[in-house]
mmCIF file of the N, C-alpha and C atoms, coordinates in Angstrom:
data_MODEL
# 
_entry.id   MODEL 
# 
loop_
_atom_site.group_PDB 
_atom_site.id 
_atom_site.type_symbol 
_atom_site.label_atom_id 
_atom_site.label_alt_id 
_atom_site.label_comp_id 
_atom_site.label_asym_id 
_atom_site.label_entity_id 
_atom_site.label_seq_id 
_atom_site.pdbx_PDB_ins_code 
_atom_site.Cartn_x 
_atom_site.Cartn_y 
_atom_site.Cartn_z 
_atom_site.occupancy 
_atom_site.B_iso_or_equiv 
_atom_site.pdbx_formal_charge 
_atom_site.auth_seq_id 
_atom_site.auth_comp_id 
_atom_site.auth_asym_id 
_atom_site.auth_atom_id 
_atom_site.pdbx_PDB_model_num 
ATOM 1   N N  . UNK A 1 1  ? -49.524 -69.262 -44.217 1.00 0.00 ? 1  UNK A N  1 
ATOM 2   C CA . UNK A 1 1  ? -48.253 -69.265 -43.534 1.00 0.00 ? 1  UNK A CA 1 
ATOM 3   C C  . UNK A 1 1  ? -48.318 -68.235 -42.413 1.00 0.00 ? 1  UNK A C  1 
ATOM 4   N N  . UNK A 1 2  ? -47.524 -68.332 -41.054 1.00 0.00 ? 2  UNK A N  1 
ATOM 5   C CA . UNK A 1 2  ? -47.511 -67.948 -40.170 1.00 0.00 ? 2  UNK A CA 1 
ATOM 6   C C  . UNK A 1 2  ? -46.562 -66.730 -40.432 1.00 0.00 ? 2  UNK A C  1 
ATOM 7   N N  . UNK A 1 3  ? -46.403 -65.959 -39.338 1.00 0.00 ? 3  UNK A N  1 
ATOM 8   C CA . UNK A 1 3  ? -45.321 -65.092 -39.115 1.00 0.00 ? 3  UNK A CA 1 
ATOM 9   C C  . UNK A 1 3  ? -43.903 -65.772 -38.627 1.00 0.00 ? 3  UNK A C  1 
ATOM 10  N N  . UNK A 1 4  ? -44.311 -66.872 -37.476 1.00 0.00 ? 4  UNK A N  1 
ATOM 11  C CA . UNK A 1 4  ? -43.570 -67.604 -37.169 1.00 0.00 ? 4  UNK A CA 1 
ATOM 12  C C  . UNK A 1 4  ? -42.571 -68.648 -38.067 1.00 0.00 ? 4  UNK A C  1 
ATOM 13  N N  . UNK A 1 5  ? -43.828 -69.154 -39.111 1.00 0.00 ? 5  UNK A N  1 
ATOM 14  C CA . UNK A 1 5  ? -43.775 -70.011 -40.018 1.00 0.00 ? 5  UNK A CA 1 
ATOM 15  C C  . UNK A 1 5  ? -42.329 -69.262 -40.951 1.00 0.00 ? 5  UNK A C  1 
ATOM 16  N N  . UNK A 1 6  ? -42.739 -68.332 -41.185 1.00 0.00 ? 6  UNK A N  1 
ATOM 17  C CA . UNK A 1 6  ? -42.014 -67.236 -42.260 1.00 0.00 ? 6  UNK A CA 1 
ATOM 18  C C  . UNK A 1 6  ? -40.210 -67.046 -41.451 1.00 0.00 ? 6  UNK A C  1 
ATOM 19  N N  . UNK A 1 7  ? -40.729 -66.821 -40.158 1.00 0.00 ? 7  UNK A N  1 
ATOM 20  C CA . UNK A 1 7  ? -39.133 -66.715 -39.926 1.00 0.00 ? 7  UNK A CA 1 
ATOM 21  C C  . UNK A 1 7  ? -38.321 -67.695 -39.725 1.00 0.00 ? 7  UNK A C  1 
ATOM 22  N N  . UNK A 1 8  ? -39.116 -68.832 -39.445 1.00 0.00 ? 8  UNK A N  1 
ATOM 23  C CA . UNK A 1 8  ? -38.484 -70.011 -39.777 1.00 0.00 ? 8  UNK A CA 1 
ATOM 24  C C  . UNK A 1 8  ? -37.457 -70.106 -40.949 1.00 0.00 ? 8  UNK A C  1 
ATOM 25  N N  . UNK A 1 9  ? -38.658 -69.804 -42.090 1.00 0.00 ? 9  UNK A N  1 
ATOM 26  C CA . UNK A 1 9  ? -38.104 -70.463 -43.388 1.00 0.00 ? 9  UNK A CA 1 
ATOM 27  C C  . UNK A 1 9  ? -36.958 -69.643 -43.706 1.00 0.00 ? 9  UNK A C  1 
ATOM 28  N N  . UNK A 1 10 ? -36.672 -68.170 -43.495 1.00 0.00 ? 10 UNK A N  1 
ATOM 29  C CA . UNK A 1 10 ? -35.781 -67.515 -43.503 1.00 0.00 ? 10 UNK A CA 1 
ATOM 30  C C  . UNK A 1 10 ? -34.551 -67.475 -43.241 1.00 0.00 ? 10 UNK A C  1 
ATOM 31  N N  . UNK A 1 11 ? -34.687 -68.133 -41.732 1.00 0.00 ? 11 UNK A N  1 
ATOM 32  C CA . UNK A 1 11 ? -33.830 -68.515 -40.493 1.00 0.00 ? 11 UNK A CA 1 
ATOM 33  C C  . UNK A 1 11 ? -32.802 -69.807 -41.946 1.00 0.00 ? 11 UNK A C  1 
ATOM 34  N N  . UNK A 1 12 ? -33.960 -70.809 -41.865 1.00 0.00 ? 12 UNK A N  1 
ATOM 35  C CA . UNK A 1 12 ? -32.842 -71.907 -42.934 1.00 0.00 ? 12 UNK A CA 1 
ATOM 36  C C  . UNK A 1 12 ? -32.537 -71.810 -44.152 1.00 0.00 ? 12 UNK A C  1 
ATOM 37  N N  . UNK A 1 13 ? -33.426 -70.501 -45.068 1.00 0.00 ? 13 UNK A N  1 
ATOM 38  C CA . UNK A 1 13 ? -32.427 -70.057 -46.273 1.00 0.00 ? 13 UNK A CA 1 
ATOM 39  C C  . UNK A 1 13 ? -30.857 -69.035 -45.927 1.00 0.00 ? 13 UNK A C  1 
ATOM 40  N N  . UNK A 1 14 ? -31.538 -68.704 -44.789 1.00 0.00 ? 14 UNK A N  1 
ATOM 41  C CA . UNK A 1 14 ? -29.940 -67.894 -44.497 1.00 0.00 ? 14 UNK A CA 1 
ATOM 42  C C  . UNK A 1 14 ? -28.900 -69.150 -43.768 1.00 0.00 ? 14 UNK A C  1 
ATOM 43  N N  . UNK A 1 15 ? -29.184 -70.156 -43.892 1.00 0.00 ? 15 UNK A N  1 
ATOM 44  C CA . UNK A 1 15 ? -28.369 -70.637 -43.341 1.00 0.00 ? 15 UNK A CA 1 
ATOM 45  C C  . UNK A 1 15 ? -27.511 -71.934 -44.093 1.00 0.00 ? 15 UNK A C  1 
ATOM 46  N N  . UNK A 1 16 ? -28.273 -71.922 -45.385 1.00 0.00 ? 16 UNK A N  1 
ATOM 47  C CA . UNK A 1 16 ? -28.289 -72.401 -46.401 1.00 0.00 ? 16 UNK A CA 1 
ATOM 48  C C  . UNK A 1 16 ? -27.465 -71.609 -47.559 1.00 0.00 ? 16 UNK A C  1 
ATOM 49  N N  . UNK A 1 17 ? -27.814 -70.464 -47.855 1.00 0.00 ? 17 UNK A N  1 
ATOM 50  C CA . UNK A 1 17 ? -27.656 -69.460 -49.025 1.00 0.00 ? 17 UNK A CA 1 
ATOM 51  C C  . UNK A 1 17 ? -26.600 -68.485 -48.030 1.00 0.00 ? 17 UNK A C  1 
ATOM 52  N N  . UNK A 1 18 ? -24.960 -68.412 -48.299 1.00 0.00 ? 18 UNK A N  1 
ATOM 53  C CA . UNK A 1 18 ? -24.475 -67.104 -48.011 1.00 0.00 ? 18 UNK A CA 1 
ATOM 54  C C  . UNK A 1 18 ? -25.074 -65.810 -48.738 1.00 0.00 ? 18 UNK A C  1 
ATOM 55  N N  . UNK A 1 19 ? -25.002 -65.056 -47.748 1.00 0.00 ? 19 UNK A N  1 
ATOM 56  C CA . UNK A 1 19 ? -25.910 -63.809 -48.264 1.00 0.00 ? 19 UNK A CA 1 
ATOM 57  C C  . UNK A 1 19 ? -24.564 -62.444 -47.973 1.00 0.00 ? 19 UNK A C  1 
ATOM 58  N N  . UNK A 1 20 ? -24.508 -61.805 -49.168 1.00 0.00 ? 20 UNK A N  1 
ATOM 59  C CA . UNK A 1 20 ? -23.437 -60.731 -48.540 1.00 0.00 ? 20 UNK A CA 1 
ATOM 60  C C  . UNK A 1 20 ? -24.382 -59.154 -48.404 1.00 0.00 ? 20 UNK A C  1 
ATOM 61  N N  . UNK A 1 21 ? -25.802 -58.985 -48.327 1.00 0.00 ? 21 UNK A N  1 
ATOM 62  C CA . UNK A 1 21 ? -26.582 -58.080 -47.965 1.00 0.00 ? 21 UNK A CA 1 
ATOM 63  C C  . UNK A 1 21 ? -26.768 -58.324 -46.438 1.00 0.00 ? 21 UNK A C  1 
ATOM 64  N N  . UNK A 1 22 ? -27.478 -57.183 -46.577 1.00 0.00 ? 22 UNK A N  1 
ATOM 65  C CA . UNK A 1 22 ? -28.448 -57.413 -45.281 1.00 0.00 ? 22 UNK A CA 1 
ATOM 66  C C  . UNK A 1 22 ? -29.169 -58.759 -44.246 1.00 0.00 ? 22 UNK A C  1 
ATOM 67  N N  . UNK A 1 23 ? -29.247 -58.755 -43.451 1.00 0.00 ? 23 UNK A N  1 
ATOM 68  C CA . UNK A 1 23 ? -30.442 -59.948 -42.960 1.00 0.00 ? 23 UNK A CA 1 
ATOM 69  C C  . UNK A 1 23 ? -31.700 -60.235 -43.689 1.00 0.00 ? 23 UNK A C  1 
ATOM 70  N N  . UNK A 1 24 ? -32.006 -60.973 -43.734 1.00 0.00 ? 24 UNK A N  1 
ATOM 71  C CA . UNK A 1 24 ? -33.538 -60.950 -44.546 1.00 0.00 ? 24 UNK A CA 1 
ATOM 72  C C  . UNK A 1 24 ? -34.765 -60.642 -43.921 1.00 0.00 ? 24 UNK A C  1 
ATOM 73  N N  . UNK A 1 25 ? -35.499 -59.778 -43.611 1.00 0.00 ? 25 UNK A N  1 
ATOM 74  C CA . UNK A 1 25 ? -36.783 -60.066 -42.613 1.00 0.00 ? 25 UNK A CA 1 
ATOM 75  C C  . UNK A 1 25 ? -37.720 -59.967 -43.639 1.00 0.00 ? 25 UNK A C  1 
ATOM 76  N N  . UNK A 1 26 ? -38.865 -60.688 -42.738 1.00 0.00 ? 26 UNK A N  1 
ATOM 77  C CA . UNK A 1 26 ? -40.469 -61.372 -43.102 1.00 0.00 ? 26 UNK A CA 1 
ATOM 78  C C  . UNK A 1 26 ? -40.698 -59.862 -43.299 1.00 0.00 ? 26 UNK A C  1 
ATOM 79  N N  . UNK A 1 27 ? -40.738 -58.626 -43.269 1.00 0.00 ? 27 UNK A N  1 
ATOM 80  C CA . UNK A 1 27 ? -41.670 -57.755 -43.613 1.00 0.00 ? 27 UNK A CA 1 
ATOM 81  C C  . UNK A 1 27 ? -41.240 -57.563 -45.369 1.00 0.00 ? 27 UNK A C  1 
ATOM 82  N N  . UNK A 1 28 ? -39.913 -58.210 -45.876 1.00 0.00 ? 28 UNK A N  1 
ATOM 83  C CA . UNK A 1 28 ? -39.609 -58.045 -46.883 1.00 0.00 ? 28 UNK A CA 1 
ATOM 84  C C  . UNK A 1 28 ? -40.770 -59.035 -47.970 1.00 0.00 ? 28 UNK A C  1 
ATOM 85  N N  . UNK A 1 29 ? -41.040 -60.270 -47.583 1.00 0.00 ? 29 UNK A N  1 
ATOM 86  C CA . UNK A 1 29 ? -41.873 -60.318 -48.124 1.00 0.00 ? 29 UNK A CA 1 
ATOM 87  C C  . UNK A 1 29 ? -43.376 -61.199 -47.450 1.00 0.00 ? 29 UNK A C  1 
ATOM 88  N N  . UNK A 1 30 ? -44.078 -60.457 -47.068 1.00 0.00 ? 30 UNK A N  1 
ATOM 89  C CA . UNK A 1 30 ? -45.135 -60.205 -46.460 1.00 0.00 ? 30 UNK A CA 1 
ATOM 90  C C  . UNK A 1 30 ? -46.087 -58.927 -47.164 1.00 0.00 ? 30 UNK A C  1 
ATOM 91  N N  . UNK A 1 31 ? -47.401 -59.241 -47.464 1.00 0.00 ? 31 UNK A N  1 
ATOM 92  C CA . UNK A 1 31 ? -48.147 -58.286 -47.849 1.00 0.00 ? 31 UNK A CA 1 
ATOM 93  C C  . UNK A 1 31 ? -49.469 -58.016 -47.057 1.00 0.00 ? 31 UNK A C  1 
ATOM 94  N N  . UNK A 1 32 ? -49.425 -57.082 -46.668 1.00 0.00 ? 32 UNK A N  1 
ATOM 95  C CA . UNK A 1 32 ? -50.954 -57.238 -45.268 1.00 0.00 ? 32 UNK A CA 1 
ATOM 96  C C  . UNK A 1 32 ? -51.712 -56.094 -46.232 1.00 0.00 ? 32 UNK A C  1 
ATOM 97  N N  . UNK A 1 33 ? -51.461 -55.983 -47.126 1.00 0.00 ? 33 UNK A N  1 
ATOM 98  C CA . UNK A 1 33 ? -52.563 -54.930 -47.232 1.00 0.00 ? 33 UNK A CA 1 
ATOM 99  C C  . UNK A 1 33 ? -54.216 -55.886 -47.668 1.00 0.00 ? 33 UNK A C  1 
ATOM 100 N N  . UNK A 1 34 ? -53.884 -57.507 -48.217 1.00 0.00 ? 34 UNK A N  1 
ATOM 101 C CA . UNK A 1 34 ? -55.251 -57.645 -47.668 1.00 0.00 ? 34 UNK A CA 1 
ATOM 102 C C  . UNK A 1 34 ? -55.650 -57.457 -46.281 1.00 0.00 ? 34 UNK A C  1 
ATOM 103 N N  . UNK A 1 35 ? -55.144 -58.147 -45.341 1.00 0.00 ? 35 UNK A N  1 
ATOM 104 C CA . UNK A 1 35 ? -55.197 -57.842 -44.393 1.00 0.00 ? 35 UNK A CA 1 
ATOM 105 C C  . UNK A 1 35 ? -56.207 -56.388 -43.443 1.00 0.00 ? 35 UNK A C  1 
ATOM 106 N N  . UNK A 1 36 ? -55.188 -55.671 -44.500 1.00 0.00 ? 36 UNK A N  1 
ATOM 107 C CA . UNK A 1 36 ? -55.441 -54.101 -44.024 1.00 0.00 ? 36 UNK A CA 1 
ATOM 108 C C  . UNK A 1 36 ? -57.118 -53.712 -44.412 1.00 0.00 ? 36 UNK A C  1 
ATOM 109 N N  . UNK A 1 37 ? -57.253 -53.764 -46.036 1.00 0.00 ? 37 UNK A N  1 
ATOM 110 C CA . UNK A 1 37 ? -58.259 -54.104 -46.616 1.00 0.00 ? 37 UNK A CA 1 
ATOM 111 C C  . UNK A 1 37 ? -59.410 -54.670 -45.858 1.00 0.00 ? 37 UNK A C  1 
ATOM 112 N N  . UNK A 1 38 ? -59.168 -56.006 -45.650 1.00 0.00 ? 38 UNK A N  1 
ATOM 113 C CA . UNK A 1 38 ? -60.389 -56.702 -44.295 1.00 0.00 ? 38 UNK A CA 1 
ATOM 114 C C  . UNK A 1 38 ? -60.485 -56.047 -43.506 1.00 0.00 ? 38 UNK A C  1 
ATOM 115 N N  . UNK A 1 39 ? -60.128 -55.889 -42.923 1.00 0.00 ? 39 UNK A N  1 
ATOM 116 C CA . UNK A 1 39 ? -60.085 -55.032 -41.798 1.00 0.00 ? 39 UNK A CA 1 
ATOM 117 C C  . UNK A 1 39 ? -60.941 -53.706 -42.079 1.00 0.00 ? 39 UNK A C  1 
ATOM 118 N N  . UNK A 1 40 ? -60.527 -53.164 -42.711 1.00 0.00 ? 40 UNK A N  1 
ATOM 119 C CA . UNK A 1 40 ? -61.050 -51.330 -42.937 1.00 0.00 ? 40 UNK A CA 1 
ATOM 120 C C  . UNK A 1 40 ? -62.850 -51.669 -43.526 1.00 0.00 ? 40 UNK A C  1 
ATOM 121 N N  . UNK A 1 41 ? -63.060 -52.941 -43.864 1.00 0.00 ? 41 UNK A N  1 
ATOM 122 C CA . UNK A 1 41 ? -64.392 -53.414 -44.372 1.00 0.00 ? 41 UNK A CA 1 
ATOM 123 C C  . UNK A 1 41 ? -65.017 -54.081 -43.551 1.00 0.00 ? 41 UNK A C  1 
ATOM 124 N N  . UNK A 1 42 ? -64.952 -54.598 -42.451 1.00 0.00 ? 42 UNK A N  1 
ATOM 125 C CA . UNK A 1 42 ? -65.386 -55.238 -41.111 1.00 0.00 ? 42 UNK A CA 1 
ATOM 126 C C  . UNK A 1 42 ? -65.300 -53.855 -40.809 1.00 0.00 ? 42 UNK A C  1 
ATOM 127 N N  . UNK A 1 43 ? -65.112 -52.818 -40.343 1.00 0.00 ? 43 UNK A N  1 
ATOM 128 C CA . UNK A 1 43 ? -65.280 -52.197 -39.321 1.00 0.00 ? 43 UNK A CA 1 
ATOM 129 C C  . UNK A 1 43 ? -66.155 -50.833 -39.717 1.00 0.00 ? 43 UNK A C  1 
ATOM 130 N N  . UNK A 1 44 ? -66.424 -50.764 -41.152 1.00 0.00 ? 44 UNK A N  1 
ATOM 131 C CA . UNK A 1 44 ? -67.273 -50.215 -41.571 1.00 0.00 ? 44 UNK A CA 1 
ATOM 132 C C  . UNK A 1 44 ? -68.891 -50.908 -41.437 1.00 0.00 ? 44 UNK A C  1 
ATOM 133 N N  . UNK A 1 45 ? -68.830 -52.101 -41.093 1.00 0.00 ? 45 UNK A N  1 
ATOM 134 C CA . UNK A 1 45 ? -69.616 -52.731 -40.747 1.00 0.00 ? 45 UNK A CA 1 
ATOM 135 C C  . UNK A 1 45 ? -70.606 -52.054 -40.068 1.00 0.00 ? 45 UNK A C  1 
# 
């Protein structure tokens, strides 16, 4: 899934689901620490 992809889907559960919190953002659930991980191991390369 995209970043894009992600705010999409967000975009139509909030628009779907009344929410009496906050906005929802993609960093809520998003995990880069593979990401981060790859990264820090490629460049030890």
């Amino acid at each position: 899934m995209t970043l894009e992809g992600l705010k999409f889907n967000i975009q139509i559960y909030s628009e779907q689901t009344p929410s009496k919190g906050p906005p929802l953002t993609p960093a809520k659930y998003m995990d880069q620490s593979y990401l981060k991980e790859a990264l820090k191991q490629l460049a030890a390369k």
